[in-house]
C-alpha positions in Angstrom: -33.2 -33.2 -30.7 -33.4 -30.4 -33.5 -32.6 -32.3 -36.8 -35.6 -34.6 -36.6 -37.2 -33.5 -40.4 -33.6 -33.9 -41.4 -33.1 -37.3 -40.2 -36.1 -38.5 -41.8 -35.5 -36.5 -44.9 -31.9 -37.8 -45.2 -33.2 -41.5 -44.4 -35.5 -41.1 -47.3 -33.4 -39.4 -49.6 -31.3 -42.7 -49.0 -34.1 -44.6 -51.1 -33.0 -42.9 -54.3 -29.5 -44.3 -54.0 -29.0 -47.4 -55.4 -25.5 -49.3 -55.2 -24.9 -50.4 -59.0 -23.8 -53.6 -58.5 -23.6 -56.0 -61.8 -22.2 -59.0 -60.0 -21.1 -60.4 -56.9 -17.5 -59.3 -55.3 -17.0 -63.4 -54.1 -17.2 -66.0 -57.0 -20.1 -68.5 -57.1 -19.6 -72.0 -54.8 -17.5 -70.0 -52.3 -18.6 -70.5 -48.9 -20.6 -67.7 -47.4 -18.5 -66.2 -44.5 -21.4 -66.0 -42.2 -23.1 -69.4 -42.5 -20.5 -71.4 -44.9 -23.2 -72.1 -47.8 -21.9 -72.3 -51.0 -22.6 -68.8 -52.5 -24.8 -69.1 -56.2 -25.3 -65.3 -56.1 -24.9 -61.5 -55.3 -26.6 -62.7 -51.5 -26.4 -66.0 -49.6 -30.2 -67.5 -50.4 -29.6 -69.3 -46.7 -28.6 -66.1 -44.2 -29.1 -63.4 -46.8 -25.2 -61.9 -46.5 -24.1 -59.9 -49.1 -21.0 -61.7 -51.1 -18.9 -58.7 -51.1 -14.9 -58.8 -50.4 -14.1 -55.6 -48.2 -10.4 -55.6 -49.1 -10.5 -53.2 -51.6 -8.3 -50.2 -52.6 -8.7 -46.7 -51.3 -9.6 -45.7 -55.1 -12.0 -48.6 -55.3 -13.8 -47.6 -51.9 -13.5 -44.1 -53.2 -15.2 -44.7 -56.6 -18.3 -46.9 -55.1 -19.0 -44.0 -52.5 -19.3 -41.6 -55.5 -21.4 -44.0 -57.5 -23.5 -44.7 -54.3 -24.0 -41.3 -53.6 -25.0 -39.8 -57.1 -26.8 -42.7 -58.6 -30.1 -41.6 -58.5 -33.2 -44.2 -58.8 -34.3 -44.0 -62.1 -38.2 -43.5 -60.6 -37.5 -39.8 -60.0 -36.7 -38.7 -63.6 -40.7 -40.5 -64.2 -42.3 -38.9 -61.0 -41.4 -35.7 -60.8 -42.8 -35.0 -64.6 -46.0 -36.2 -63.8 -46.2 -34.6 -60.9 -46.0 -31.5 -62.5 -47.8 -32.2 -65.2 -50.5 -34.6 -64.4 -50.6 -34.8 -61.3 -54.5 -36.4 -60.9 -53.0 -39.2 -63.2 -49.6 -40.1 -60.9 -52.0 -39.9 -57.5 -54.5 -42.0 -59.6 -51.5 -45.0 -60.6 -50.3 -45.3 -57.0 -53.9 -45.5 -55.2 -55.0 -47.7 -58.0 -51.8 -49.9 -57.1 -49.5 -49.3 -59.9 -46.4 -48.0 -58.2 -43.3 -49.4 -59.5 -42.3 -46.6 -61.3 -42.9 -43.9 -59.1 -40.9 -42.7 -55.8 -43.1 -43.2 -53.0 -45.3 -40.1 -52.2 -44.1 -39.9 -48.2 -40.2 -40.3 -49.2 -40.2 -37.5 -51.8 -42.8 -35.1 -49.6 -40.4 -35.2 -46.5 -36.9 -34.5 -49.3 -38.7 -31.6 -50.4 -40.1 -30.7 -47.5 -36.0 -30.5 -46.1 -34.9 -28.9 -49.3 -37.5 -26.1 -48.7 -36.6 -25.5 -45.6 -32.5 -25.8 -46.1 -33.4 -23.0 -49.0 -35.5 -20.9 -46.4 -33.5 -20.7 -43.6 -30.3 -19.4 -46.0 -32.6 -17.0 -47.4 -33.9 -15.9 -44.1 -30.2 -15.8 -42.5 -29.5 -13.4 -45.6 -32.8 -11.3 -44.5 -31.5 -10.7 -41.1 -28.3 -9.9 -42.4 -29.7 -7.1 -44.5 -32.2 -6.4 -41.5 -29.5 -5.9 -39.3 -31.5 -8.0 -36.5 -29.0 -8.1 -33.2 -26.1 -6.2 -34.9 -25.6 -2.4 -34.2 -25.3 0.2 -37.6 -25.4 -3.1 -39.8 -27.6 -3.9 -42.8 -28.5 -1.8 -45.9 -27.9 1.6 -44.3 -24.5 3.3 -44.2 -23.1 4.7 -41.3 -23.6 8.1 -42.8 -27.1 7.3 -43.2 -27.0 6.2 -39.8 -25.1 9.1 -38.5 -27.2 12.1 -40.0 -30.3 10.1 -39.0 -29.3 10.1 -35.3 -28.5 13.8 -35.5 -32.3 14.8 -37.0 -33.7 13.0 -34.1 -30.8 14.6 -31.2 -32.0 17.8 -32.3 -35.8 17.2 -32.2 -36.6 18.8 -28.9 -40.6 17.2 -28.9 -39.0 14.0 -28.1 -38.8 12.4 -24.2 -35.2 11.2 -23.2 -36.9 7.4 -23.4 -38.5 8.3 -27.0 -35.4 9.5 -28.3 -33.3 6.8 -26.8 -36.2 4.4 -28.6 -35.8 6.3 -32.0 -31.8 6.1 -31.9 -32.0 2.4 -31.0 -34.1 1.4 -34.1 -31.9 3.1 -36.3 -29.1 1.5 -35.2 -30.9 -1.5 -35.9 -30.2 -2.4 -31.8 -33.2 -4.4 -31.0 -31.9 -5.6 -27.4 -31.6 -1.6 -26.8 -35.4 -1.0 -28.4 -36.8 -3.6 -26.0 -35.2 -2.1 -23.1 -36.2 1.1 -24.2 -39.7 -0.4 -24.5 -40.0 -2.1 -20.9 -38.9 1.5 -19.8 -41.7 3.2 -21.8 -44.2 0.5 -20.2 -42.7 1.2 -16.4 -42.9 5.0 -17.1 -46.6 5.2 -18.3 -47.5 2.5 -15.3 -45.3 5.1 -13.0 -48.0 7.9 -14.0 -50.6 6.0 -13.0 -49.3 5.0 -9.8 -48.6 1.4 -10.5 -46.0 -0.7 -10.5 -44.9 -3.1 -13.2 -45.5 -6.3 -10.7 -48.7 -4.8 -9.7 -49.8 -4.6 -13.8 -48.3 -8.2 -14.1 -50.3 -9.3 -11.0 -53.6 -8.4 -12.8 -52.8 -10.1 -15.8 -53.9 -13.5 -16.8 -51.2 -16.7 -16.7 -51.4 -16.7 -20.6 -51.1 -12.8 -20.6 -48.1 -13.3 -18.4 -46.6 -15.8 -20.3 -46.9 -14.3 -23.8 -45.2 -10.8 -22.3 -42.5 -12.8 -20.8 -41.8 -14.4 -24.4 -42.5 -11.1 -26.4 -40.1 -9.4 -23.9 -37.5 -12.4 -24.2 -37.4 -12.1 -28.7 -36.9 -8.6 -28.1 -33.9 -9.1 -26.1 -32.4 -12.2 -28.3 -33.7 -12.1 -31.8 -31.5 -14.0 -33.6 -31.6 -16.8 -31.4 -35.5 -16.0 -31.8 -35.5 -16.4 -35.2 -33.4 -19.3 -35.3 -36.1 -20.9 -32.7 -38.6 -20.2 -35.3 -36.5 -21.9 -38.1 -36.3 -25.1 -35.8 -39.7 -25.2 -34.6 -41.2 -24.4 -38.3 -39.8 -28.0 -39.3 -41.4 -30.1 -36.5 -44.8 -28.4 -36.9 -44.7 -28.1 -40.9 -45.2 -32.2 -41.0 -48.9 -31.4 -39.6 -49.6 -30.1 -42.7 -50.1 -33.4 -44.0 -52.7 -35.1 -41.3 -54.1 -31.9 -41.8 -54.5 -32.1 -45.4 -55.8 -35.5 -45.3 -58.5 -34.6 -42.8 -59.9 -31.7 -44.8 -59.9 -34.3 -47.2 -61.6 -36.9 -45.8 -64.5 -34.6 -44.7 -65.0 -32.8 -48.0 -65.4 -36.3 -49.7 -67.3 -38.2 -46.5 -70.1 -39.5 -48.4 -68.3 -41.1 -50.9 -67.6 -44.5 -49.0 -65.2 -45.8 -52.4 -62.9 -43.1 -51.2 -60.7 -44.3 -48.0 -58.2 -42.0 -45.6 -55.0 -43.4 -47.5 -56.2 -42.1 -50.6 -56.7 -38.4 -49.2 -53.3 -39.2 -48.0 -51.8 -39.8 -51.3 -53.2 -37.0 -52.8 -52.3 -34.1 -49.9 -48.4 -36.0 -49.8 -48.3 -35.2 -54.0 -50.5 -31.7 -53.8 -48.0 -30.9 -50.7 -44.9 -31.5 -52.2 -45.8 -29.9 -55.5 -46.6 -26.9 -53.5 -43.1 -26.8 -51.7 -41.6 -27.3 -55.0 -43.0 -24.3 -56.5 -42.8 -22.2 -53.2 -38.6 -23.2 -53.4 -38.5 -22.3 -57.1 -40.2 -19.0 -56.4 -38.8 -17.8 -53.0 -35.2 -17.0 -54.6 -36.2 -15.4 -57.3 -38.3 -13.1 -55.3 -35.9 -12.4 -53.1 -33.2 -12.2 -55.6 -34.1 -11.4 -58.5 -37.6 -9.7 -58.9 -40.5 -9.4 -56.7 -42.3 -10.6 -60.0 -41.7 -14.0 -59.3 -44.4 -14.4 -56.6 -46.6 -14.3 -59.5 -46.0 -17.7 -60.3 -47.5 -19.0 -57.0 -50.7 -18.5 -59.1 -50.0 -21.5 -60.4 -50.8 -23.2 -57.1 -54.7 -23.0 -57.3 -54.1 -24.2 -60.9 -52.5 -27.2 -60.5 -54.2 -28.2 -57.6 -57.7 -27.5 -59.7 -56.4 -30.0 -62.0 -55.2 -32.4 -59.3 -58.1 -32.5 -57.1 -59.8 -33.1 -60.8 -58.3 -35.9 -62.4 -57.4 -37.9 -58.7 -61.1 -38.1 -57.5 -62.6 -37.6 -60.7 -65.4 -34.9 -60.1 -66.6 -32.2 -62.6 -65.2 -28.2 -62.9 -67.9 -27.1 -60.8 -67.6 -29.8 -57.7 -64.0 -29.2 -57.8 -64.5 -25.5 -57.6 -66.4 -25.6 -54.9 -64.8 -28.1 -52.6 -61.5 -25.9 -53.3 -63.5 -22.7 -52.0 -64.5 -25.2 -48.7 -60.5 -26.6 -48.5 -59.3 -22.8 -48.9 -61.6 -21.7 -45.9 -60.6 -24.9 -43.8 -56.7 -24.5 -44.7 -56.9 -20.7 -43.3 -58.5 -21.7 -40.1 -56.0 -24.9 -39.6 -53.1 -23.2 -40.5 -53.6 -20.3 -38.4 -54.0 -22.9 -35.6 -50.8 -24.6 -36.4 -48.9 -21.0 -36.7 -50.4 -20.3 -33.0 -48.7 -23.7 -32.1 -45.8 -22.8 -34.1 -45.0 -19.5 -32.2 -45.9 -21.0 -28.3 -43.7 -23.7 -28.9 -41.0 -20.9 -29.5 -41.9 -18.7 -26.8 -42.0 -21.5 -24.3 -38.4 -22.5 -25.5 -37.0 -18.8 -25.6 -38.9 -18.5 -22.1 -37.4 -21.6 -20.6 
């Protein structure tokens, strides 16, 4: 299955809607339908069945589903603020047990985690679009462009028949045609040398083998490529958190008042703040000016304050344990991103 963060995501989102209901549908000292208790409430206290009367009109049923679906719980209006603002303070409240008010960190971290990656993927399919990725003489260039392009490199004489047939492919934005033109390249040169492109695979190692074979396989499909990406990047973004919590939990090891769930409070509220501003930002890069990526400095700032005022350490502590979590995210997500692209490979492969 493909829509698992979206599952979850939806399932969560479903504990910000709250069904306004004042009073019960079925009057008091009716019998409960299920268990024949006389009702004294919006449930039966005996089965727990909810005294509602599903006759209703179509612009009854019509009206609840629209209240239903845009009520939203109160709770967000008072978390999100603090999240932004004082973050240390709202991670503080929940560990510390006082949690009413707020939406609960893993609920809101996999909503925006799903309204990132909704907002991604339409910028991304937007990208290819002006890329031109699997469509011939598409994207930003016109097909005069295009044209008097393919003519300057007809009349360059330096080029090979396969380098020219290379050079014409990428302008046309044909990347099936580039990779073929590559694997004919690759046979050529091996041709020179006397060896044949099963004889070059034969010396390669299984993972060697096995990363050409997916290499060669995005060339030929890249949209389906990309969209492998897309799907995969949603499944393996979630280890972000364990991650998180881990780095965490070993930059604070001595301090034994300090347990694993409240490194995971923290990363689920420094996580989702980041995706927050990362989904602000990314369309207005992308759309409107480049400029915008300069407010992804405010990342290290918030977090500063964050780390701060939820384990309450001085500048300097915080400082440096940032400098260790920067080094250890690098290194983990670079692992992940290797995990990321197999998993791709492996599914383009297969």
């Amino acid at each position: 299955m493909s829509n698992e963060l979206e599952s979850a995501a939806a399932g969560s989102a479903g504990g910000w809607l709250r069904w306004r209901r004042r009073h019960a549908d079925i009057p008091p000292g009716t019998p409960c339908a299920n268990c024949e208790t006389p009702l004294v409430g919006t449930y039966c206290h005996a089965c727990g069945q909810l005294a509602e009367d599903f006759h209703r009109s179509m612009w009854r049923l019509t009206r609840e589903a629209l209240e239903s679906f845009f009520h939203l719980d109160g709770r967000l209006a008072r978390t999100v603020p603090r999240l932004i603002l004082r973050p240390g303070d709202l991670t503080r409240d929940y560990i510390e047990g006082r949690r009413a008010f707020q939406v609960p960190p893993l609920r809101m971290f996999l909503v925006v985690l799903l309204a990132t990656f909704l907002l991604g993927q339409c910028t991304i399919g937007r990208q290819i679009q002006q890329w031109g990725i699997g469509d011939p003489v598409t994207g930003s260039s016109s097909a005069a462009d295009v044209n008097e392009a393919i003519a300057r490199i007809e009349a360059d004489e330096s080029l090979t028949d396969t380098e020219r047939e290379l050079a014409i492919a990428a302008v046309q934005r044909n990347w099936p045609a580039v990779a073929r033109a590559v694997e004919q390249a690759r046979e050529a040169e091996l041709a020179e040398t006397g060896q044949t492109l099963e004889e070059n695979l034969a010396g390669q190692s299984v993972f060697e083998r096995w990363t050409g074979e997916g290499v060669r396989a995005a060339q030929a499909e890249p949209r389906r490529f990309a969209l492998l990406l897309g799907m995969w990047a949603q499944r393996v973004a979630i280890l972000a958190l364990p991650l998180s919590a881990l780095i965490m939990s070993a930059l604070f090891f001595w301090r034994r008042d300090i347990f694993v769930f409240d490194h995971l409070i923290f990363s689920m509220h420094s996580l989702t703040f980041q995706l927050m501003l990362l989904t602000a930002v990314l369309p207005l890069a992308l759309w409107v000016t480049p400029l915008a990526w300069n407010l992804m400095w405010l990342s290290p700032v918030h977090l500063f304050f964050h780390m701060r005022g939820a384990y309450r350490s001085g500048a300097l502590a915080t400082l440096a344990r940032m400098a260790a979590l920067f080094l250890a995210t690098v290194i983990g997500s670079g692992l992940i991103m290797m995990l990321w692209l197999m998993l791709a490979f492996n599914e383009m492969i297969g």
